[in-house]
C-alpha positions in Angstrom: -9.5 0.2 8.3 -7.2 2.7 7.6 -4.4 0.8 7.4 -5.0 -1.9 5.6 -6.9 0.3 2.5 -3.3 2.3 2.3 -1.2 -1.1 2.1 -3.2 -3.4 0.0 -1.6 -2.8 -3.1 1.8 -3.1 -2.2 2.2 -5.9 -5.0 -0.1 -4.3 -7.3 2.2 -3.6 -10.2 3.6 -7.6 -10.2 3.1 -9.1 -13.2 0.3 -12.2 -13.1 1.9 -15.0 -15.2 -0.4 -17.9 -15.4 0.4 -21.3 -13.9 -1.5 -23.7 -12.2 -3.8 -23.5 -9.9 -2.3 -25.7 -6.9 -2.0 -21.7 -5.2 -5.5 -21.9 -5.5 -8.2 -23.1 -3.3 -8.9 -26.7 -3.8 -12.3 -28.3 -3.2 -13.8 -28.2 0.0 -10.6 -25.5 0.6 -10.4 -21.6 1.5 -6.7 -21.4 0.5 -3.7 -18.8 1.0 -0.1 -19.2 0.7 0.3 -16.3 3.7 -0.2 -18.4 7.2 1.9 -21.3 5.6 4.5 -19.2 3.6 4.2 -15.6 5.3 4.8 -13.5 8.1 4.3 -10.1 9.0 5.5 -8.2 12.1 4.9 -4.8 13.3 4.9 -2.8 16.5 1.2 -3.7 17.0 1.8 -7.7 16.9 2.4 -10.6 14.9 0.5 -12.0 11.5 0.8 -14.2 8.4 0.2 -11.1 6.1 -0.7 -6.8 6.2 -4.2 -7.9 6.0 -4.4 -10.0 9.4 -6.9 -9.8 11.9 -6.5 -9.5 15.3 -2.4 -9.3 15.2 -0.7 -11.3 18.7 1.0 -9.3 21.3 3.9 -12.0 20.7 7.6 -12.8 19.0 7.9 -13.2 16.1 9.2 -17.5 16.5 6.3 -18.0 19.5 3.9 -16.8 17.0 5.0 -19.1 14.0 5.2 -22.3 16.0 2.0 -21.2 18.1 -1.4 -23.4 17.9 -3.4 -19.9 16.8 -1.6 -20.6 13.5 -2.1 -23.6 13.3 -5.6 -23.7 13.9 -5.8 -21.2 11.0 -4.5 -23.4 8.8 -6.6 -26.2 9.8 -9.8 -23.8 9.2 -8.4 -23.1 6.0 -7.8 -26.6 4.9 -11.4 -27.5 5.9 -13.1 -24.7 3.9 -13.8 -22.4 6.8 -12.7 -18.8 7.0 -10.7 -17.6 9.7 -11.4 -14.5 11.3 -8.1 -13.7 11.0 -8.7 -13.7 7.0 -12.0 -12.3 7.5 -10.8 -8.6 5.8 -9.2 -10.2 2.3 -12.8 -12.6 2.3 -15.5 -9.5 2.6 -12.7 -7.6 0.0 -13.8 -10.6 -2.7 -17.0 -10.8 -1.6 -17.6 -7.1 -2.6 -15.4 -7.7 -5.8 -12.1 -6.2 -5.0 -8.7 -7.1 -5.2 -7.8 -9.1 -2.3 -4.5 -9.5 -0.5 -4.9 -13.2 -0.8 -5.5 -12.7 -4.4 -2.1 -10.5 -4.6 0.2 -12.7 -2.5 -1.3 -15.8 -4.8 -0.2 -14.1 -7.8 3.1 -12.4 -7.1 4.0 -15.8 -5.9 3.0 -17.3 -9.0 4.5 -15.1 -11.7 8.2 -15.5 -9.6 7.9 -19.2 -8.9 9.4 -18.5 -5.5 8.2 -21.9 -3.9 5.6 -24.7 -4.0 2.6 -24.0 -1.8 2.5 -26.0 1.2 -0.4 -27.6 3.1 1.7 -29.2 6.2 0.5 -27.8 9.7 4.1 -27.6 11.1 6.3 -24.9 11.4 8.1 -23.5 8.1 10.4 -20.7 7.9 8.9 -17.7 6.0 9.3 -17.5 2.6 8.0 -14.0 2.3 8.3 -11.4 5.6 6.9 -8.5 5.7 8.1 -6.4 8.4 7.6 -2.8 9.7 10.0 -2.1 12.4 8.5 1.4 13.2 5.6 4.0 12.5 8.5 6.7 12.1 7.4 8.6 9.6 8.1 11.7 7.8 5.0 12.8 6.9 1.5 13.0 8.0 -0.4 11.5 5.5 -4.7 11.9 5.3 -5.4 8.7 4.9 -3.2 7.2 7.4 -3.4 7.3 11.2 -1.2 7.3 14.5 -0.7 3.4 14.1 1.6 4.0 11.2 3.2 7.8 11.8 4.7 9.0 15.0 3.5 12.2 13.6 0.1 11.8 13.3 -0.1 10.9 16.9 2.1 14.3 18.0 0.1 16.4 15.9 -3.2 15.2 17.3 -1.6 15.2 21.2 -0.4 18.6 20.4 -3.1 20.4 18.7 -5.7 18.7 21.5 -7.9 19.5 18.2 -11.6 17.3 19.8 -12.6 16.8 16.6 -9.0 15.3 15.2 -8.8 13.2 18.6 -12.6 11.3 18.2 -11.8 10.9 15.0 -8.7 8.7 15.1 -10.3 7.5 18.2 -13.4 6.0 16.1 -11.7 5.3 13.2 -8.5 4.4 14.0 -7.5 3.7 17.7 -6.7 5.7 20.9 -3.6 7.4 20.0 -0.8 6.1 22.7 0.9 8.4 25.1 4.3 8.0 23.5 3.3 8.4 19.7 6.5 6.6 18.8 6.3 2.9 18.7 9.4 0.5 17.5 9.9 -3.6 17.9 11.2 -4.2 21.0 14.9 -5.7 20.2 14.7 -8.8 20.9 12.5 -9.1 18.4 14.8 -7.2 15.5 17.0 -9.9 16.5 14.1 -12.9 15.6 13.6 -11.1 12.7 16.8 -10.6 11.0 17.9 -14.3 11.7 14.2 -15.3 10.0 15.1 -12.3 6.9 18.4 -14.5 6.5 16.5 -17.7 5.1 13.4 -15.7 3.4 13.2 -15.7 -0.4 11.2 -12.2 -0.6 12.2 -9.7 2.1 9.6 -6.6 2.5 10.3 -3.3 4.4 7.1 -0.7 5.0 6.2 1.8 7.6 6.3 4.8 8.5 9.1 5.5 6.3 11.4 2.3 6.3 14.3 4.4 4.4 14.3 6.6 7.7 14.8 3.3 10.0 17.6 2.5 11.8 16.5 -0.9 12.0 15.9 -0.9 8.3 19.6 -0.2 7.9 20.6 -2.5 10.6 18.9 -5.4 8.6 20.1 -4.5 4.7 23.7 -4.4 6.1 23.1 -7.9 7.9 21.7 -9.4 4.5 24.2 -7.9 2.4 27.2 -8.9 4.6 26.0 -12.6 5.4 25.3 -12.8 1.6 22.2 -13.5 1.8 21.3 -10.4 -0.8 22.6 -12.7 -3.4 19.8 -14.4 -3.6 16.4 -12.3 -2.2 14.1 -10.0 -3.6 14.4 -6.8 -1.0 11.2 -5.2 -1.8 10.6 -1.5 -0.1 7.6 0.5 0.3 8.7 4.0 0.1 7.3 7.7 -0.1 10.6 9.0 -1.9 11.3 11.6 0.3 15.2 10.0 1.9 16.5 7.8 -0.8 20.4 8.7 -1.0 23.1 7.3 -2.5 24.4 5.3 0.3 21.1 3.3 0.5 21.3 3.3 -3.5 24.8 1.3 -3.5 22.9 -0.9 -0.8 19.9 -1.5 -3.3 22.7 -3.0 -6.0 23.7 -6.0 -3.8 20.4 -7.7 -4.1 19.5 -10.3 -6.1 16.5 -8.0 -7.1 14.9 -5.3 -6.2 11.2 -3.9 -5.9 10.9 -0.7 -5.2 7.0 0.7 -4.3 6.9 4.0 -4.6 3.8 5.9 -3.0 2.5 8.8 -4.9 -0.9 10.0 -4.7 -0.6 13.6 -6.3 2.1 16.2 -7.2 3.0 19.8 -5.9 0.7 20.8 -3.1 -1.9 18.1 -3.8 0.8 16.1 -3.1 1.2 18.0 0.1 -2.1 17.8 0.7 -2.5 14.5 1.0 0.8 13.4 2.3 1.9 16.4 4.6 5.6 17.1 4.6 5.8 16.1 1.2 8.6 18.1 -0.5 7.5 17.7 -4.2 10.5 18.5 -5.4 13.1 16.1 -3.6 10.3 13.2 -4.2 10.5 13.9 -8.0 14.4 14.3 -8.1 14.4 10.8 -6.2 12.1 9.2 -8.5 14.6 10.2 -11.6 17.8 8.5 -9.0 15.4 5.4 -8.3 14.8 5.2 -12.4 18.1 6.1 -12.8 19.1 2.9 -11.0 16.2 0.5 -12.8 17.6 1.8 -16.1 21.1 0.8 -15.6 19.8 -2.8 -14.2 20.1 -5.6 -16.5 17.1 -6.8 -18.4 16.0 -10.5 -17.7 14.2 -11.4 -21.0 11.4 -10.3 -22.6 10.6 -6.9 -24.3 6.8 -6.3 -26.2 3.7 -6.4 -24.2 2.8 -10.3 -24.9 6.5 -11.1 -23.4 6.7 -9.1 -19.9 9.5 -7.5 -19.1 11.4 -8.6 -15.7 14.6 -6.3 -14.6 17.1 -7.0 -11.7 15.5 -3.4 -10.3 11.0 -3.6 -10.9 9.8 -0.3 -9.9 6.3 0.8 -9.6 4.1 3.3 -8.2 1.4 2.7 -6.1 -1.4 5.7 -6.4 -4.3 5.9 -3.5 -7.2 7.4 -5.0 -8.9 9.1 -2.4 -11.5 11.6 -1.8 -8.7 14.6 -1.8 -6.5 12.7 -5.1 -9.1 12.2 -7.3 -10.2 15.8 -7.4 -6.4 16.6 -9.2 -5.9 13.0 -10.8 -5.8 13.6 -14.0 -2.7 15.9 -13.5 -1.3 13.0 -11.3 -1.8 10.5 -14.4 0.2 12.6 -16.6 3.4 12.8 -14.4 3.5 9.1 -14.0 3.1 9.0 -18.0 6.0 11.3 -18.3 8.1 9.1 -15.4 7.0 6.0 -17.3 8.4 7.5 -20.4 11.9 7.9 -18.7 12.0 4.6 -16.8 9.5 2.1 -17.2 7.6 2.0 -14.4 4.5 0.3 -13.8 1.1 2.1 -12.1 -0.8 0.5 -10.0 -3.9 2.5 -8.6 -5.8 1.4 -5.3 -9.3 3.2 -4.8 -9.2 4.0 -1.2 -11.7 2.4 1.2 -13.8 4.1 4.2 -13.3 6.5 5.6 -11.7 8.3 2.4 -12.9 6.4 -0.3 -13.9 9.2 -3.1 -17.9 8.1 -3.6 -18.2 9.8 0.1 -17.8 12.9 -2.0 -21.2 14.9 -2.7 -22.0 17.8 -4.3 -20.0 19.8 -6.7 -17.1 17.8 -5.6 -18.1 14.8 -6.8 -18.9 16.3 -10.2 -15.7 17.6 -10.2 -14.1 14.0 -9.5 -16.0 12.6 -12.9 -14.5 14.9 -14.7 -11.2 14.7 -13.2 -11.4 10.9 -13.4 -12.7 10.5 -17.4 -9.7 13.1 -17.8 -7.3 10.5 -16.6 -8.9 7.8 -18.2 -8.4 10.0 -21.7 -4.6 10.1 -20.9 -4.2 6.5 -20.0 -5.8 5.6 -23.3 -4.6 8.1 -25.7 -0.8 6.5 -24.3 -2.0 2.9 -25.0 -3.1 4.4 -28.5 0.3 5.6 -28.9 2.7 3.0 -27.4 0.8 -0.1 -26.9 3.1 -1.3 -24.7 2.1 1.1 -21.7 -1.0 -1.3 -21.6 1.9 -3.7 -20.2 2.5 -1.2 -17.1 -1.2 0.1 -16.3 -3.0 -3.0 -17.2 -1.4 -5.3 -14.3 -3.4 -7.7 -11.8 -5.6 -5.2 -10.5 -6.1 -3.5 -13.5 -5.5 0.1 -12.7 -7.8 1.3 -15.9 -10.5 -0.8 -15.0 -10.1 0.6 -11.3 -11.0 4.3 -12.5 -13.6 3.7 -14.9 -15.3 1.8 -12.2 -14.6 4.3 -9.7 -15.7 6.9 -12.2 -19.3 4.9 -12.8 -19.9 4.8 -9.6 -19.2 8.5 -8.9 -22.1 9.2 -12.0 -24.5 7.3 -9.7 -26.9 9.9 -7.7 -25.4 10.2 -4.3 -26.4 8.6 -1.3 -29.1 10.9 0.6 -29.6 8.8 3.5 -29.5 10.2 6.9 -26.8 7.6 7.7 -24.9 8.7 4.5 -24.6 12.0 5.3 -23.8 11.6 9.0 -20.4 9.4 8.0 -19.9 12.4 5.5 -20.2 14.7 7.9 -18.0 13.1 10.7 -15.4 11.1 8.6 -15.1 13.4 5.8 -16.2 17.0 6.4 -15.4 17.7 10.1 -11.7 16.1 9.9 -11.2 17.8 6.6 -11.5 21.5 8.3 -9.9 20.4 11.0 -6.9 19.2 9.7 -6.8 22.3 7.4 -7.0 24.8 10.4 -4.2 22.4 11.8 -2.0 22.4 9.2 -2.8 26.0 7.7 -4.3 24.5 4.6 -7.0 24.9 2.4 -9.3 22.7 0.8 -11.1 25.3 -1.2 -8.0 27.4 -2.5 -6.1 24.0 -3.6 -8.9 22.6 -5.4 -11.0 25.8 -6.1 -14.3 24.8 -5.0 -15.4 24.1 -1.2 -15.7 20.9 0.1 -19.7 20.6 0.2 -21.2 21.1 3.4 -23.7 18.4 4.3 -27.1 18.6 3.7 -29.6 16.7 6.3 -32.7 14.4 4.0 -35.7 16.9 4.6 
């Protein structure tokens, strides 16, 4: 649950060109490109996509020739819904953004391939890998699955209420918090990453990876760069200019960029943060996109493709959305050096802002019609930033809805405030005895204690 809320919009700033609809579902059809196009590869197992239920204890070529996928794709082809796809189908159902949806559109607007519908075994057109859950910080809406830290800092705090809660929400933190692809594996996936048109590197931080390294230099020196997309997903913290000489052998470049806040809200929610390296390495990283060629296009009704597409992905969550209007205004002075687009992704349960009550969520709407001010005074002034913040999932819609939402009266139920209590209260004032932080003097106002229904 975690997971999956912090990586959905990995693609959320690719442009959605229309084409026709043969990525769509056809009659009688529940249609993604991912199980016949994708794969996705991790420490924890083996999927067609982030979003993937139940990932196999497997390698990575047992698991792409392997009946469970292709009884997917038969499901699929006869209009039933896997349970493997069961995460991206409740997403729709509820009106978000689904991964399906994003993998069926990025695909789309760069014409990588033409979607197939044969049950055999393909190589991957798109992998997605994360080699480790190395991380350098300890972000609050991630969990021990995807930073070693995370796991050491609950281990060595032995904090009860830190240890149920990643227990419930998350899973039992493992003995070794550290947890990498076994090599034979790194192997699989290098000689797969060779013959991929779209290569894409998360984590933990993949800029931190030995592994990550180990496969840019492969792709680079087998010239395979020359023609792939190496898309990272990165916090910004360890870009240097080794890895930015690297960057300039690809074919193109997408570069993610996670930033949820600035200064201490930054720090905040992604502890370890050091603002100021981040924002010196977003300036390198638009340095480099600058300098890139442009492909065509150049007004808001022609996009605008470079060699080097940056853009930031910005989790809303109950912590961000308190400062998010100050957040909005750096990425409008970053966009004004570089171009980047915005993509914002509300963040789901356990953190997703409307679990805020009290004078905190009063203080979100305001933050929130703050930001949405900004975003369309800019559009007012330089149409063209519509272009960057007006992208597939719509990151202006995203707030106003969010910001809606928040107006409603709160939810009073006894249930309500329970999963306020235990998701969001308890691990807050843990975390902030933990980490010598402090809710209150970051965002001047306590974080409401809950009230029981009389």
């Amino acid at each position: 649950m975690l997971i999956k809320a912090r990586k959905i919009r990995a693609f959320s700033f690719a442009i959605n060109i229309f084409m026709p609809d043969k990525f769509d579902s056809q009659p009688g059809e529940y249609y993604c490109v991912m199980p016949w196009h994708g794969a996705f590869y991790t420490s924890n197992g083996m999927g067609a996509c982030c979003s993937w239920g139940d990932l196999e204890k497997t390698t990575p070529m047992k698991f792409l020739k392997g009946e469970s996928l292709k009884k997917v794709k038969k499901q699929m082809l006869s209009g039933v819904v896997p349970k493997e796809c069961t995460y991206c189908h409740e997403q729709e159902q509820n009106g978000f953004y689904s991964t399906r949806n994003l993998y069926r559109d990025h695909v789309k607007s760069k014409k990588w391939f033409e979607p197939s519908r044969d049950l055999e075994f393909k190589t991957p057109e798109v992998l997605e890998v994360r080699f480790s859950n190395l991380c350098n910080m300890q972000c609050r809406i991630c969990s021990p699955d995807w930073s070693h830290l995370i796991g050491r800092e609950v281990q060595e705090s032995n904090n009860p209420t830190l240890k149920k809660f990643y227990e419930i929400s998350s899973k039992k933190v493992s003995e070794d918090p550290l947890q990498e692809i076994p090599d034979e594996s790194v192997q699989e996936i290098i000689e797969l990453a060779k013959k991929a048109n779209h290569v894409f590197i998360t984590g933990g931080e993949p800029t931190i990876h030995k592994q990550t390294i180990q496969l840019i230099d492969t792709l680079i020196e087998t010239g395979s760069a020359k023609n792939q997309t190496l898309h990272i997903n990165t916090n910004c913290s360890a870009i240097n200019p080794r890895l930015l000489q690297k960057f300039k052998e690809f074919d193109n470049i997408i570069l993610s960029i996670s930033i949820d806040g600035t200064g201490d809200v930054a720090n905040y929610q992604r502890y370890g943060t050091k603002w100021e390296v981040v924002d010196a390495n977003v300036r390198s990283l638009g340095d480099l996109k600058n300098n890139s060629p442009v492909i065509f296009g150049d007004d808001v009704t022609n996009p605008i493709i470079h060699t080097v597409s940056m853009g930031v992905n910005l989790a809303v969550s109950a912590y961000t959305v308190l400062d998010i209007d100050t957040t909005i205004k750096y990425l409008i002075d970053v966009w004004d050096y570089c171009k980047l687009s915005i993509g914002v992704s509300v963040v789901h349960y356990p953190f997703n802002p409307i679990t805020l009550r009290g004078e905190c969520r009063k203080l979100a709407v305001r933050k929130l019609q703050a930001a949405i001010d900004l975003i369309q005074d800019k559009i007012a002034q330089e149409p063209r930033f519509a272009l960057y913040i007006k992208n597939s999932a719509n990151s202006l819609e995203e707030l106003q809805k969010l910001q809606q939402t928040l107006s409603q009266p709160e939810d009073s139920s006894l249930e309500a405030v329970r999963y306020y209590n235990n998701f969001i209260y308890k691990p807050t004032l843990a975390l902030d005895q933990v980490r010598n932080q402090s809710f209150e003097q970051l965002f001047g106002l306590p974080l409401d204690p809950p009230v029981l229904p009389e």
